[in-house]
N, C-alpha and C positions, 0 to 999 in steps of 0.2 A: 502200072502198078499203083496200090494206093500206099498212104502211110501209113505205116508200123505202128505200135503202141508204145516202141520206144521215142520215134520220134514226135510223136504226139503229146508226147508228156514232154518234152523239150520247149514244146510250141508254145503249152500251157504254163510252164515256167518264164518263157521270154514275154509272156504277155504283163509280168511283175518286174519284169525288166530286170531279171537274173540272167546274167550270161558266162558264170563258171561254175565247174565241177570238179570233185575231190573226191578220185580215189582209182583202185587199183583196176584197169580192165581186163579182169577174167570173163572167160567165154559170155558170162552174161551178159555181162553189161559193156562187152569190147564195142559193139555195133551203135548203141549209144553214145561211147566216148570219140569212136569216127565221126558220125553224123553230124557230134557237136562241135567239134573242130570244122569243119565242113561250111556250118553254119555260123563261125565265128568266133563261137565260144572261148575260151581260155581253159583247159584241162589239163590238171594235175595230177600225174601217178604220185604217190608218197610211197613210203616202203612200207608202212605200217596205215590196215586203215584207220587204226585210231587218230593218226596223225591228222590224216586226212580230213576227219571230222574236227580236231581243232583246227586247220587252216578254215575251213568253211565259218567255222564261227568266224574267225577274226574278219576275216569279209565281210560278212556278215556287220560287225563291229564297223568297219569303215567305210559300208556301204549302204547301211539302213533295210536292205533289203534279208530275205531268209537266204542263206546258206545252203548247197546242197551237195552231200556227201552221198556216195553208193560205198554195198560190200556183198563179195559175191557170195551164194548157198552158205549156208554152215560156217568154216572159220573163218571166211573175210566176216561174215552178220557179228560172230563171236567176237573179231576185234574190236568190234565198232561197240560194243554193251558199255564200259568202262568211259568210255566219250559221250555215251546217249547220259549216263548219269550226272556227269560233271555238265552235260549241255541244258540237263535242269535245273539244278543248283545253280547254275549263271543265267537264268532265263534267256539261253541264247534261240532263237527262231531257227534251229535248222533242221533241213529236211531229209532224213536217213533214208534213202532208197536203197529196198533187201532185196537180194536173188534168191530164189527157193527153187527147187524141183516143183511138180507138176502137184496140184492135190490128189491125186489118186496115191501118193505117195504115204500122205495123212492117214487116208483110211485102209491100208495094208495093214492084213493081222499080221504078216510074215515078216518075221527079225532081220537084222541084219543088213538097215536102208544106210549103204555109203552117203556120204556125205549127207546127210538128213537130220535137222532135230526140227520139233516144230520151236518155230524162232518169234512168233508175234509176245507167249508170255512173258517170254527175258526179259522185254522193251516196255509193259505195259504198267508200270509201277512208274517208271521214268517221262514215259511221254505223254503229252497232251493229248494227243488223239494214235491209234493204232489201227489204219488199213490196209485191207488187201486186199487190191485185185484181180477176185477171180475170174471175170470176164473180159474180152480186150471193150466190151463196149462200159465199162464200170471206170472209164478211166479218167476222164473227165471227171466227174463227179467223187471220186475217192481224190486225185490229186487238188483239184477246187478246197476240195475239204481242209485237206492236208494244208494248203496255201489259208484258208478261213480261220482254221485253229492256232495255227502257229501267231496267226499278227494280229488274234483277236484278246483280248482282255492283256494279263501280263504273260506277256511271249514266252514261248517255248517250245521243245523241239516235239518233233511228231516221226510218227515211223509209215512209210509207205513198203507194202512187201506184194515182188510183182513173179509172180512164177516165171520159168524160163521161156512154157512155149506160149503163154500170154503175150511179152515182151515183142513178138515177131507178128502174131496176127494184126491182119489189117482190117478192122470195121468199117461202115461206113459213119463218116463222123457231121456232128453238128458243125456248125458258125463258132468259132473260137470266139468268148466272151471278153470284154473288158473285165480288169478287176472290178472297177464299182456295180460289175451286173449280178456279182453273189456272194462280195463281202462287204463291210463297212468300211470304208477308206481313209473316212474322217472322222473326226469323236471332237465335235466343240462341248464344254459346260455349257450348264445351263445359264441364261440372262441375269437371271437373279442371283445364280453364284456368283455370276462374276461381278455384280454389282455390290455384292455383302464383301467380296472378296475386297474391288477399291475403294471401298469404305472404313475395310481393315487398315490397308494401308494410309488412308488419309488419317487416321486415327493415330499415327506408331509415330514414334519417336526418333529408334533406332533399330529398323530395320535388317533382316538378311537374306540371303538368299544360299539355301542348299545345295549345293550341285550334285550330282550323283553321276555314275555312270551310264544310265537312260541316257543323259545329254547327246551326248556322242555318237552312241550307236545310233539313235535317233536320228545324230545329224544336223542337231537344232541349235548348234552355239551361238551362233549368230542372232535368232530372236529372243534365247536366254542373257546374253548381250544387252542387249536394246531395253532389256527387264533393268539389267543393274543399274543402267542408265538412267533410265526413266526413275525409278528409285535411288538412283545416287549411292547404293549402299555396297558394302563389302560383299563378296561370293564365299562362303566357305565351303570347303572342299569333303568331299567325302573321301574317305581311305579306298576306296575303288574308283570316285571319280577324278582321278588327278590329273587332269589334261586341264590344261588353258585354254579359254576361249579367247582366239584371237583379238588384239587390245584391251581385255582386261587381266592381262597378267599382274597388274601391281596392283590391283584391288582381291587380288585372289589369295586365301589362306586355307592350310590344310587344320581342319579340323583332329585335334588332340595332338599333335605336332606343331605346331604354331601357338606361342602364347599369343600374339595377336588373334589368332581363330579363335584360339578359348577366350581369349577378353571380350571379343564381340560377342560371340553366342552368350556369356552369363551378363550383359550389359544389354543384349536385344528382346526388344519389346514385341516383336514379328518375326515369324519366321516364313518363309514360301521352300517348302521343300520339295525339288522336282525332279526325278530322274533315281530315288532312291529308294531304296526299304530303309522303314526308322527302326534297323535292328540293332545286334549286341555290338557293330563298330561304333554305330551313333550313341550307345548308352540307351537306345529304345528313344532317343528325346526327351527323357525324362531324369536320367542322373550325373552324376561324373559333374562337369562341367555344367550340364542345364538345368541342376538343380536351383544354383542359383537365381530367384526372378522367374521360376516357372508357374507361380500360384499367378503373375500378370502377365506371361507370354503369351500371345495370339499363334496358332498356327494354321497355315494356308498350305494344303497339301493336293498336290496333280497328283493325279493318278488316276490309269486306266483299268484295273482292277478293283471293283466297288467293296470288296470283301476285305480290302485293306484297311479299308476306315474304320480309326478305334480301336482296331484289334491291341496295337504299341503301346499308345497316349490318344487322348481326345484329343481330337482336330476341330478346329473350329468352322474352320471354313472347307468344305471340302470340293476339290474342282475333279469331277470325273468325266473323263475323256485323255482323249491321246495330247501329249505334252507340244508334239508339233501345230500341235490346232490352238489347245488351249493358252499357251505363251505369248501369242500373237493377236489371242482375242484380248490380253491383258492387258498390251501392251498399247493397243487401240483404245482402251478402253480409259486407260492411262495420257493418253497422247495430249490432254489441254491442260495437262496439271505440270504445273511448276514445281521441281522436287525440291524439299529440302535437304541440305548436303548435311549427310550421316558428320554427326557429330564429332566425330574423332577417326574417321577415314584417311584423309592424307595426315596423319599423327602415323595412323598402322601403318600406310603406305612407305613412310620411310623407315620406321622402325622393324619392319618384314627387312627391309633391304639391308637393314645394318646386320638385323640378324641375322642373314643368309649371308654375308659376307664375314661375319664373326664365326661361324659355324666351317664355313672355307677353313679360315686362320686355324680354329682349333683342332683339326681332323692333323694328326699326329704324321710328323713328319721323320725325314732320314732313316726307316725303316726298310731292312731288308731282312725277311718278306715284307712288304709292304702292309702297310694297316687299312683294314678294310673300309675305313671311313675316306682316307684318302685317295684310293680307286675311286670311291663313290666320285667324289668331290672332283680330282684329274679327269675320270670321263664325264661325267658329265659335261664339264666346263667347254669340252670339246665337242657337245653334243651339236649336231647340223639344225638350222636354226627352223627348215621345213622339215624336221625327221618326224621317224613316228618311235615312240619308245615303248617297246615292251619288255617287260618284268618275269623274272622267274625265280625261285628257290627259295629259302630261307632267313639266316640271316643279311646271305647279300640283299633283299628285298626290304630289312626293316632298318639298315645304314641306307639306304636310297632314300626311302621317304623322310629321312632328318637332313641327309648331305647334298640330295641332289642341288646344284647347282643350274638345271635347266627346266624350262618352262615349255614344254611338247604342248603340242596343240593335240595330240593324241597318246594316249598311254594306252595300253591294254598286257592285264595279268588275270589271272584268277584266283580273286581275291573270296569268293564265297563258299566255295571248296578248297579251295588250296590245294589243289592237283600239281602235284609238279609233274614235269617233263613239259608242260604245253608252251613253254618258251619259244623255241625254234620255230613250231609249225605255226603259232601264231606271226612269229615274224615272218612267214612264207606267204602264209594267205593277206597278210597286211598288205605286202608287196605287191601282191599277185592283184588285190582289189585298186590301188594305184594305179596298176599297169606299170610298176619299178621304175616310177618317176619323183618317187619321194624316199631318201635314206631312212633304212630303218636301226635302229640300238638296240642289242637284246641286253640286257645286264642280265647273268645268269650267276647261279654257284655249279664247281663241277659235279657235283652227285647231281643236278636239275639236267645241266645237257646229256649227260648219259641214258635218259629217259630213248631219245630217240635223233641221239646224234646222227643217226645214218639217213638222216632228211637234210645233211649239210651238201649230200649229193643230189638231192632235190633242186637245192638254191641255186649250186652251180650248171644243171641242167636249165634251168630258168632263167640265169643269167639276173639275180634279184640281187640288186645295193643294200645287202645287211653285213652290218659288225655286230658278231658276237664277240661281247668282252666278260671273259671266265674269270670269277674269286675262286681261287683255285687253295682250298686246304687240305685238299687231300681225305677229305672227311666228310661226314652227317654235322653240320659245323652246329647245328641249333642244339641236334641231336647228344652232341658230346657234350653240350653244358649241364646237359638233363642227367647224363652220366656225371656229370662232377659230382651235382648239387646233391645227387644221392646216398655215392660214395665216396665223395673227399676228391680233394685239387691231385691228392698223387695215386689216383686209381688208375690203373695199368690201363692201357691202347682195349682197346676192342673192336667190336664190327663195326661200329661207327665210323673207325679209320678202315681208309684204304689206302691203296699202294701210291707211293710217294712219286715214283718213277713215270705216270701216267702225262703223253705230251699230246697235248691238244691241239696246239698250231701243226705238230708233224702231222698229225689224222686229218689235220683240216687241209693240209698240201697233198696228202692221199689222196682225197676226193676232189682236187682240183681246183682248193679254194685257196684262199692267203693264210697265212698262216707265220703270225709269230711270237715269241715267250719276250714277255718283258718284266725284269725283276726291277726296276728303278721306277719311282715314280713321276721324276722328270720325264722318264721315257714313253709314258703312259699316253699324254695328249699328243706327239708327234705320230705315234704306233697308230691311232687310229686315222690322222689325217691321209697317212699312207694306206691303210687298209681304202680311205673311200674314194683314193687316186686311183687303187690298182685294177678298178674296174670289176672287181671277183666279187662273191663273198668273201668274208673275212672272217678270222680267227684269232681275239690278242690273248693270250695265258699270263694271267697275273697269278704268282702265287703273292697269298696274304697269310699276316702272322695267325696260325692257327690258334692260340689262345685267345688273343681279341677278337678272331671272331666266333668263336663258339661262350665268351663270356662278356664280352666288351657291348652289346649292342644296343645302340639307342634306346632311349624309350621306353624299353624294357616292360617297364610297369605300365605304361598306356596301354600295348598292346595287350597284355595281359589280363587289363580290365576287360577287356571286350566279352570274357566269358562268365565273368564276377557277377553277371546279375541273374 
């Protein structure tokens, strides 16, 4: 027998050195989801394929590599539209594989084709590249593709759509390629960037360094690391990229959230921003906070997309190529120079820390429900010191970025859309790309886990070390403040609330995970350390005061700015 065209595109996948898949096996793509088990693989049913497709992102996210979600004919493809969109909006690299019926199917005059639409237009607004293999010898060559587009310029998702009786022929095939034999694998800058670039630098005063969330997914904290070092300067944080690079967590501040972040950014002479869009969270790099000293700020910008530059603000120096190349040719380039130590760095250094523990102190206490800032602050505190944190919902999302009390080497939310429901399944394929050897944190609100709470029987079929911990108000908690501000503090309940009576730990001992309500918030940090003994997933239900949180929430006006210009 020879191979298939399903397993061949398997083969072309492991040669990127992808070895999971997400999503439902129906008839098409069941002989696929065998094979890959077979071969090693790690596959995931979820109960929704949309789910499906955020776990592959987040893998994706902790693994540098593309993501690869399937969905079978018609409504598995249907599921998947809503995730192909949010997978462009987050430049995530992953790769939709469609089931379709046969094309003779396409060019039938005669009504009435069950399960049939044609499915490539839904996708082709969303994705980077859109193919379909009509022939089983087109497969190589359409998947190549598919693998070329997604990791080439700023990543994004791509749609491959494979008919059903394509999927089983078996061609005779080529020599399986290396990747470097028909894509670009590396992107250094050029010599002389990089020479204007440490020239910028020997020139600055008071230096920064950007962080975004490229970092991470890239996978490259470590030579962004060795950057801060070599420059001696502060990291500020991007509002999506808020993970720690291991041992620079006290030199790291979140920009607009941090007055130390904003004191350096309107005090820095240099910026290197790597791993980011300079959009409406940054101010564009041009207002808010960087207005001040931007007529003398130098900016130094990585970036793999050439179409970037200028578009925001003028860049001065611009370093085009992939951030894993180009950081390390920086940092070589940098390797004989003696830095001078950022002027007021260990000043911020301790002054971060007083405030983070000031910030603790003031998150409101003796509350029953509980105050949402104090959740924040009791879990985190308890966060696992190798976990991975991910984010979801509203305003539990915008008490996090002022309260948390933990320093994750990994975060991931979706910060560029703001889709909610992608909580859970992110924390599934987090796990799933560890192999569930690192705890994960979801911090959700309960309207966000209701998206696709029925992936808590994914986790426990997985057997994946996640604690969900629910701010539980019972409500649209952002939502209801938008109701106040319109019609007054005593305008009657609406859709916004839902039913008070809703228990989350019982639904989570349903599907056979842990599962408990805790109203104290003494009881907060014990409740999880028990969730990450009992071996399950986990479930803790915090209710919080519903008025603090749908009017109480940090920040407020920071976030707020972000669409002000």
């Amino acid at each position: 027998m020879g191979t298939p065209v399903y397993e061949r595109i398997l083969q072309l996948l492991e040669a990127e050195g992808i070895d999971s898949l997400f999503g439902i096996p129906d008839p098409g793509f069941v002989h696929m989801a065998v094979k890959a088990e077979q071969r090693g693989w790690r596959v995931t049913a979820p109960h929704h394929e949309q789910s499906g497709a955020f776990m592959a992102d987040a893998w994706s996210r902790m693994t540098g590599k593309p993501g690869v979600c399937f969905g079978t004919m018609g409504p598995g493809v249907a599921n998947l539209a809503a995730a192909a969109i949010v997978a462009a909006k987050e430049n995530a690299p992953t790769i939709f594989l469609a089931g379709n019926r046969g094309r003779e199917a396409e060019q039938r005059v005669k009504r009435g084709r069950i399960q049939y639409i044609s499915q490539p237009r839904y996708f082709e607004a969303a994705m980077k590249y859109v193919g379909v293999i009509e022939y089983a010898h087109q497969a190589d060559e359409v998947i190549r593709e598919a693998l070329r587009v997604c990791q080439s310029g700023k990543p994004g998702p791509v749609y491959v759509e494979i008919p059903m009786h394509v999927l089983h022929e078996e061609p005779d095939w080529a020599p399986l390629q290396a990747p470097d034999d028909y894509r670009l694998v590396a992107q250094e800058a050029s010599a002389a960037m990089v020479a204007q670039a440490v020239s910028a630098i020997a020139a600055a005063r008071a230096p920064i360094i950007l962080a975004g969330h490229g970092i991470f997914t890239a996978r490259a904290g470590q030579s962004v690391g060795a950057l801060a070092l070599a420059l001696d300067c502060p990291i500020i944080q991007t509002s999506g990229g808020t993970a720690f690079i291991p041992g620079m967590e006290e030199r790291t501040f979140s920009y607009g959230f941090s007055p130390c972040a904003n004191e350096a950014v309107e005090q820095s002479d240099l910026v290197i921003a790597i791993g980011t869009e300079l959009g409406e969270p940054l101010h564009f790099g041009l207002n808010r906070h960087w207005a001040t000293g931007d007529a003398e700020r130098q900016w130094i910008y990585i970036e793999r997309d050439p179409l970037a530059f200028g578009v925001n603000r003028k860049i001065h120096v611009p370093l085009l190529g992939d951030l894993r190349d180009v950081v390390p040719q920086l940092v070589q380039a940098l390797a004989d120079r003696t830095p001078e130590p950022s002027p007021q760095l260990a000043q911020w250094v301790e002054r971060q820390a007083a405030f983070k523990a000031e910030l603790a102190d003031s998150a409101p206490r003796g509350r029953v429900p509980v105050h949402t800032a104090r959740l924040v602050t009791e879990a985190t505190a308890a966060f696992p010191k190798d976990g991975i944190m991910v984010r979801d919902g509203g305003s539990i999302t915008i008490f996090t970025w002022t309260y948390s009390q933990a320093t994750p080497h990994d975060v991931m939310w979706n910060q560029n859309l703001g889709h909610l429901g992608t909580g859970l399944p992110y924390a599934i394929g987090a796990a799933i790309a560890t192999g569930g050897t690192r705890p994960v944190m979801l911090l959700t609100g309960d309207s966000s886990i209701m998206f696709h709470i029925a992936e808590l029987e994914t986790a426990v079929r997985k057997k994946l070390p996640i604690v969900v911990v629910i701010s539980s108000d019972y409500a649209w908690g952002l939502e209801v403040g938008v109701y106040r501000r319109a019609f007054g503090e005593g305008s009657a309940e609406t859709e916004a609330h839902w039913g008070k009576d809703v228990r989350f730990d019982m639904i989570a001992r349903g599907f056979g995970a842990h599962g408990e309500f805790v109203e104290r918030e003494e009881d907060i940090g014990p409740a999880i350390a028990r969730a990450l003994a009992s071996g399950k997933p986990a479930v803790i239900q915090v209710p919080v005061d519903p008025d603090a949180n749908a009017t109480e929430a940090p920040n407020y006006a920071e976030y707020s700015s972000w669409a002000a210009y």
